[in-house]
C-alpha positions in Angstrom: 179.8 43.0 86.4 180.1 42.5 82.2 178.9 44.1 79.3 176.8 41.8 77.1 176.2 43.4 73.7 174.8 47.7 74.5 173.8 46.5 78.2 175.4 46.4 81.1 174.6 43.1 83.4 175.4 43.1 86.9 176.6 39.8 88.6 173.9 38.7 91.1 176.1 39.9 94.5 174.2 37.3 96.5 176.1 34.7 95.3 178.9 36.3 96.6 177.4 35.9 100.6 177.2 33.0 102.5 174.4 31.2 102.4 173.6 31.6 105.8 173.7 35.0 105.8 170.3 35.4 103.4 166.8 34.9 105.3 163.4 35.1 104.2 162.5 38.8 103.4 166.3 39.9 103.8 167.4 42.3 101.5 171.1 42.8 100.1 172.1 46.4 100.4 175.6 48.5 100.2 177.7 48.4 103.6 179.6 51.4 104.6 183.3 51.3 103.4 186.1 49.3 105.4 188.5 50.1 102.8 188.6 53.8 102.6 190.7 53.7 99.2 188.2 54.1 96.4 188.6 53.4 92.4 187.1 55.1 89.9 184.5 53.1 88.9 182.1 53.5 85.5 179.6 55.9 85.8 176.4 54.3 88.0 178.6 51.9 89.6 179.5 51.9 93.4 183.3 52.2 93.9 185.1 48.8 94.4 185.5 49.9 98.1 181.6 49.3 99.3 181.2 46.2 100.7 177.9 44.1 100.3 175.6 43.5 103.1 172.7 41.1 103.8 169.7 43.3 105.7 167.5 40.7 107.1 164.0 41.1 107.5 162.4 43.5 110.0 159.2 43.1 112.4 155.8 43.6 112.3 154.9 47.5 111.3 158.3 48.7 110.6 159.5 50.2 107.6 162.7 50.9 105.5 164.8 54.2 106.4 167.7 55.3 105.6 170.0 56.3 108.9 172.4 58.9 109.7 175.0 57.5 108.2 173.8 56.9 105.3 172.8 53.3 105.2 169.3 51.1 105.2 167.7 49.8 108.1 164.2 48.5 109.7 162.9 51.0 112.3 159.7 51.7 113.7 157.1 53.9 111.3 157.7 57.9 112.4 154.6 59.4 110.0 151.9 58.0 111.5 150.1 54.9 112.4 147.6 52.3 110.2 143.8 54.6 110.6 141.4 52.7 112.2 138.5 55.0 111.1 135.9 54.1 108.9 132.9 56.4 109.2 132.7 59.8 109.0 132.4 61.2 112.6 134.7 57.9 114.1 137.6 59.0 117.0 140.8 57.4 117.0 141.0 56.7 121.0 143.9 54.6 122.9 142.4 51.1 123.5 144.7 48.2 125.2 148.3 49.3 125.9 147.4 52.7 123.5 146.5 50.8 120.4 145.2 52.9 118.1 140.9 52.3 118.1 137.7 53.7 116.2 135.1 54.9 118.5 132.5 55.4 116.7 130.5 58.6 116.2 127.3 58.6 118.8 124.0 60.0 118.9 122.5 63.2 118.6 122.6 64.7 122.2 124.7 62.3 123.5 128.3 63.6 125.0 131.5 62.2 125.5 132.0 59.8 128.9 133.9 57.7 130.6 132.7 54.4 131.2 134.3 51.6 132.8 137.4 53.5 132.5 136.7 53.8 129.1 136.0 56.9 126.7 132.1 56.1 125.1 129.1 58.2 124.4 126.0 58.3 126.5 123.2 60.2 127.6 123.5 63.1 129.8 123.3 61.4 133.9 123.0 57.9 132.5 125.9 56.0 130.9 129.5 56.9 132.0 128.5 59.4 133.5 129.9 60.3 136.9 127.0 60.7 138.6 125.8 57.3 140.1 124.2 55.7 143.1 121.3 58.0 143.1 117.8 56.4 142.9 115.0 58.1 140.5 114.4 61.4 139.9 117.5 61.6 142.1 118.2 65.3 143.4 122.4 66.8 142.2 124.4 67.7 144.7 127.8 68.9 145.1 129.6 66.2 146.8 132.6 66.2 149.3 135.2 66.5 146.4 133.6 69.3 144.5 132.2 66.6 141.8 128.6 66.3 140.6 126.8 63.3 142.1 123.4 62.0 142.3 122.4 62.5 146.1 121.0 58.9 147.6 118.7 61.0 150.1 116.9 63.5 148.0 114.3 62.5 145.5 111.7 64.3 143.9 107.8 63.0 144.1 105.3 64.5 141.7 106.5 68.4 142.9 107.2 67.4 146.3 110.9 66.7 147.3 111.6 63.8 149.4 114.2 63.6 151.7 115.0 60.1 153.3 117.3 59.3 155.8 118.3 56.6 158.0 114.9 55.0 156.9 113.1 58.4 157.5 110.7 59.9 155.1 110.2 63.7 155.0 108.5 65.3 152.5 108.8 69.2 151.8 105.8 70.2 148.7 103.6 73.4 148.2 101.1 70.6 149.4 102.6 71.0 153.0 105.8 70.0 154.7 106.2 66.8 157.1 109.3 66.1 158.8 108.5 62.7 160.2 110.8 59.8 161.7 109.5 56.7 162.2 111.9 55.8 165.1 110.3 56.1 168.7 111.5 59.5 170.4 112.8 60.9 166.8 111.8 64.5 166.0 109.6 66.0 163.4 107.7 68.0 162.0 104.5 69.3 159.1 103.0 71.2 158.0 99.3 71.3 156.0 100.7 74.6 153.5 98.1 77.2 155.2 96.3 76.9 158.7 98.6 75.0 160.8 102.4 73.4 161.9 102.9 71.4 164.3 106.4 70.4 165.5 106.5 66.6 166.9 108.7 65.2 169.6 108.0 61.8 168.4 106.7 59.3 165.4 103.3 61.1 164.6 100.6 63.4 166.3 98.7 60.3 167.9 94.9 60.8 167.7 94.9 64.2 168.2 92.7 66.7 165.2 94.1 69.7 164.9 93.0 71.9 162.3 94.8 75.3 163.2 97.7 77.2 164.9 100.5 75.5 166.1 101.0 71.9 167.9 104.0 70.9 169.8 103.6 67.8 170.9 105.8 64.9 172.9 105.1 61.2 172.3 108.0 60.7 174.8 106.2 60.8 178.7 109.5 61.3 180.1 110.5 64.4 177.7 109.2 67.9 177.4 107.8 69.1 174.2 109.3 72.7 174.4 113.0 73.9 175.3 114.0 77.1 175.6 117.5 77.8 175.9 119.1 81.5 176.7 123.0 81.9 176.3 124.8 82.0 179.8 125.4 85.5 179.1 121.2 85.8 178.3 120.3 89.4 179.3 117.3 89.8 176.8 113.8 88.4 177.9 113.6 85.3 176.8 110.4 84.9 175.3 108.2 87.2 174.0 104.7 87.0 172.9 103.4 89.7 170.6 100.4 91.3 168.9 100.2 94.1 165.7 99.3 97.2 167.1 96.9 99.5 165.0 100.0 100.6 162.6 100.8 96.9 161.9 103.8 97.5 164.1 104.8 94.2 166.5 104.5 94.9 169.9 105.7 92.7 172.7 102.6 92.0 175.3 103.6 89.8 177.0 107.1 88.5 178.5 108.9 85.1 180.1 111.7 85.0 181.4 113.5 83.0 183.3 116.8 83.1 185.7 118.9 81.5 188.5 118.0 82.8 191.9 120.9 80.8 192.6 123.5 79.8 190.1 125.4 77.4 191.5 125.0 73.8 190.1 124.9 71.9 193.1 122.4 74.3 194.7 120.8 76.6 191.9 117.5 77.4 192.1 114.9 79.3 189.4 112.8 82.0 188.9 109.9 82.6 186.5 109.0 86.4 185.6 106.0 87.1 184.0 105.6 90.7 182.7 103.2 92.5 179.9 104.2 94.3 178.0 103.6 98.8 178.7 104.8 101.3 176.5 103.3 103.8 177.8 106.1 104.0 180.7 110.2 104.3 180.6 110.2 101.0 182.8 112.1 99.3 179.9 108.9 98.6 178.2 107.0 95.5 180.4 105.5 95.7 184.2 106.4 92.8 186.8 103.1 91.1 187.2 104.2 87.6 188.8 107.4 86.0 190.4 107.3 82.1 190.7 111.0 81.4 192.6 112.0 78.3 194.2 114.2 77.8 197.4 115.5 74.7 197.0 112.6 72.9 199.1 109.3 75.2 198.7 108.0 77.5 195.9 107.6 81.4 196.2 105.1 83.8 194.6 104.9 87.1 194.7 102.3 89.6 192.6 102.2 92.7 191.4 106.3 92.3 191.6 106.2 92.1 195.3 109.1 89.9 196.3 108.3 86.2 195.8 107.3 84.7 199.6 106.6 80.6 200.4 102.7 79.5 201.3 101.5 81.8 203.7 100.5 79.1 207.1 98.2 81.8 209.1 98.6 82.1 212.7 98.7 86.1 212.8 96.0 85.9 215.5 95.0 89.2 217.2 98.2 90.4 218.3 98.2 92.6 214.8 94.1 93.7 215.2 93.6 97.0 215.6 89.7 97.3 217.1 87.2 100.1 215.3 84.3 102.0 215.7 81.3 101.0 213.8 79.3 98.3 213.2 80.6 95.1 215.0 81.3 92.3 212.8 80.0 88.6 214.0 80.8 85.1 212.9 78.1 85.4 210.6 78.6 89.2 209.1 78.7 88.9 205.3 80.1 91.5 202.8 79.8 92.4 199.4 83.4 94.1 198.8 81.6 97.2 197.4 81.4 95.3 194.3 78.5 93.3 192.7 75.5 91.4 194.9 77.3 88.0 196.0 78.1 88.1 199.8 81.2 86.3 201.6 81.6 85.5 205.0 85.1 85.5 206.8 84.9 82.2 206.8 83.8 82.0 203.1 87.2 83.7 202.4 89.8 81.8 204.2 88.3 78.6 202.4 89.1 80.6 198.7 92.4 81.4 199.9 93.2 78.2 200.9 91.5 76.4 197.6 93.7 78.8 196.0 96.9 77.6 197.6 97.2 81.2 199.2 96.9 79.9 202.6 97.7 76.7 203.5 94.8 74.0 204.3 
């Protein structure tokens, strides 16, 4: 360094440095002492001690900072990043490896989604969103992990809602109701939203009309229409058919039940009770009118809740005929019964009874 007239000029320190040591975009830059003995140097000068470094040129993005110890280096930028934005409304989201992105702003009504694994703006239940796989007017439903999702078996039809399953149509509208499965000796139901519903044991009604009350039918020969199944601990009637009484009160009339005479699987037999309903007594509300019990090989009936008896066969004879005064009665004697014009001879009678199944034939 020398003093040419008033200025100072300093001697270029480059030349100083190897030649190899100087790069494209490398700066030359003071070096932390080696020498710790220091000389008063003129005032603006380093002291003679600082050595002289080359600072070569630094990578893409970084910038010059000053360290902790006091000298220059290249290290990545710590106040920010370059601002992809360019329109008011734009979000800065992490695109490949977290690279700084504009999103742009979307449209009115839209909301923020994820699409593709990406963040984008979309329409409510269309794109990104997470519900997906549901066909149109798709029903919501909750699904298995407590998520949102477009159900892939209820639709909706006009103001009917359709449910299909397994290839099933069911429809459920305040038109009606029809459960129906098209698979032979499926289940269903419909009904027509005010005079009738018919439950189906089967693919349809066949060519029946009905046009009130209830239908159930079975398009299955080998199946009944009707179950009705009591607990093994069942102590209630099983059935009851009922009627408003004057006070709009429901009032069983009549009553089914049905039990084991005998339990046991390999043996068990049944028995049908048929009772109507009486309020008018403390005999638990319903009067025994008819038994129907099986044996194992014959049926028993017994009225008026005698106990149930098999086909009566005849034979009695004489041997219980007690002979009376009177009139004598002969093959041909007819009677009335006390009750309305129409006669009946003995014989006329044993031919009911056995027409009847009361006596055998």
């Amino acid at each position: 360094m020398r003093a040419q007239g008033n200025a100072l000029a300093i001697t270029p320190m480059a030349a100083k440095l190897n030649r190899e040591d100087v790069s494209l975009g490398a700066l030359i830059t003071g070096q932390i002492p080696t020498d710790t003995t220091t000389t008063p140097a003129p005032t603006g000068l380093p002291n003679r001690a600082v050595d002289w470094q080359v600072l070569k040129s630094g990578t893409s993005a970084q910038v010059l900072t000053t360290n902790a110890d006091g000298s220059i280096g290249w290290a990545a930028a710590t106040g920010g990043f370059s601002n992809p934005m360019t329109t008011a409304g734009d979000t800065i989201v992490g695109g490949t490896s977290g690279a700084a992105t504009r999103l742009g702003i979307g449209s009115t009504g839209q909301s923020l989604m994820v699409s593709s694994g990406s963040p984008a703006w979309g329409n409510p239940l269309t794109i990104g969103n997470a519900v997906s796989g549901g066909a149109a007017k798709a029903v919501l439903v909750e699904d298995a992990s407590g998520n949102l999702a477009a159900s892939t078996a209820l639709t909706l039809n006009g103001t009917n809602l359709i449910i299909n399953s397994s290839g099933n149509t069911n429809t459920l509208g305040s038109s009606g109701m029809a459960w129906t499965y098209p698979a032979a000796g499926g289940y269903g139901s419909s009904w027509n939203g005010s005079s009738y519903f018919s439950l189906l044991a089967g693919n349809s009604i066949g060519t029946a009309s009905l046009t009130d009350g209830m239908a159930i039918v079975s398009q299955v020969a080998a199946k009944p229409a009707v179950y009705l199944d009591g607990a093994t601990s069942q102590s209630a009637t099983l059935a009851q058919l009922r009627q408003l009484s004057s006070t709009a009160t429901k009032r069983p009339c009549g009553l089914i039940d049905a039990t084991f005479n005998v339990s046991t699987d390999a043996v068990w037999t049944g028995t049908l009770s048929l009772y109507a309903g009486d309020y008018t007594s403390s005999n638990a509300g319903k009067r025994l009118g008819v038994q129907i019990q099986s044996n194992g090989s014959a049926a028993l009936v017994g009225l008026f809740g005698a106990t149930p008896v098999v086909q009566p066969v005849g034979g009695g004879g004489n041997t219980s005929m007690t002979a009376g005064s009177g009139t004598a009665v002969l093959a041909g004697s007819t009677f009335t019964g006390a009750s309305g014009s129409s006669t009946y001879t003995i014989g006329d009678i044993v031919t009911a009874l056995k027409a009847l199944g009361i006596l055998t034939a």
